[in-house]
C-alpha positions, 0 to 999 in steps of 0.5 A: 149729434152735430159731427152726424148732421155734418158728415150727413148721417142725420138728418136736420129733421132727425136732429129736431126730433132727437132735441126733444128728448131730455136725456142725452143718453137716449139721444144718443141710443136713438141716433144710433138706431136711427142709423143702424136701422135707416128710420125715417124722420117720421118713425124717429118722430114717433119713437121719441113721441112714445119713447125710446126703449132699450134694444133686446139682445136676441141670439141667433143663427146669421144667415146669408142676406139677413140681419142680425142684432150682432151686424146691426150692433157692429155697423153701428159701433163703426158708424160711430167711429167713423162718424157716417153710416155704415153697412154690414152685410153677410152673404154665403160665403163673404161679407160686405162693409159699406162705409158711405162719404159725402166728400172727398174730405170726407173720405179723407177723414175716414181714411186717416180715422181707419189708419189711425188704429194701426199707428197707435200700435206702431207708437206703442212699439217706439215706430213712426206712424205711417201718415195715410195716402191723401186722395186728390180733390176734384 
């Protein structure tokens, strides 16, 4: 929860009202809720006041524009990978992955996380991994 208030995915406020709950899994299952959704520290506040109820897999034709428990799930998973808030959009004919940054350290860190995947492959095949391109600070 600590690397998602300093990459500047939670709020302090968020962080407070997820401290209250006593399970670390619900912790973690509302955090992500808290990011694939976008609630607000109220409606954080108040799911951990009634409770925090495990999401409902629903099935369903994904149209254009509109949300999915699949998109929600998949910016979520990458959220977490990335340590940030990340969209998932689908429109007619091509979709749309937001992954937001607060610094250029930031956006650094995302860029060695995303290469990271495909040197791990390379490492497997005996090659060497390719280090990612660094973006100048300002």
């Amino acid at each position: 929860m600590q690397r998602r208030v300093a990459a500047g995915v939670l709020s302090a406020g968020h962080a407070r009202a997820l401290l209250r709950l006593e399970d670390p899994a619900a912790m973690e299952a509302l955090a992500q809720r808290i990011v694939a959704e976008g609630l607000s520290v109220r409606a954080t506040e108040e799911a951990v006041t009634v409770g925090v109820e495990a999401p409902q897999p629903r099935r369903g034709v994904v149209r254009a524009g509109g949300r999915t428990a699949a998109l929600d799930d998949l910016a979520s998973r990458l959220g977490d990978r990335f340590e940030t808030r990340v969209k998932v959009a689908l429109g007619k004919s091509k979709g749309r992955i937001t992954i937001e940054f607060a610094t250029v350290d930031d956006l650094n860190r995302i860029i060695h996380e995303a290469l990271a995947g495909g040197s791990r492959r390379a490492r497997r095949r005996g090659q060497r991994p390719q280090r990612p391109e660094v973006i100048p600070g300002r």
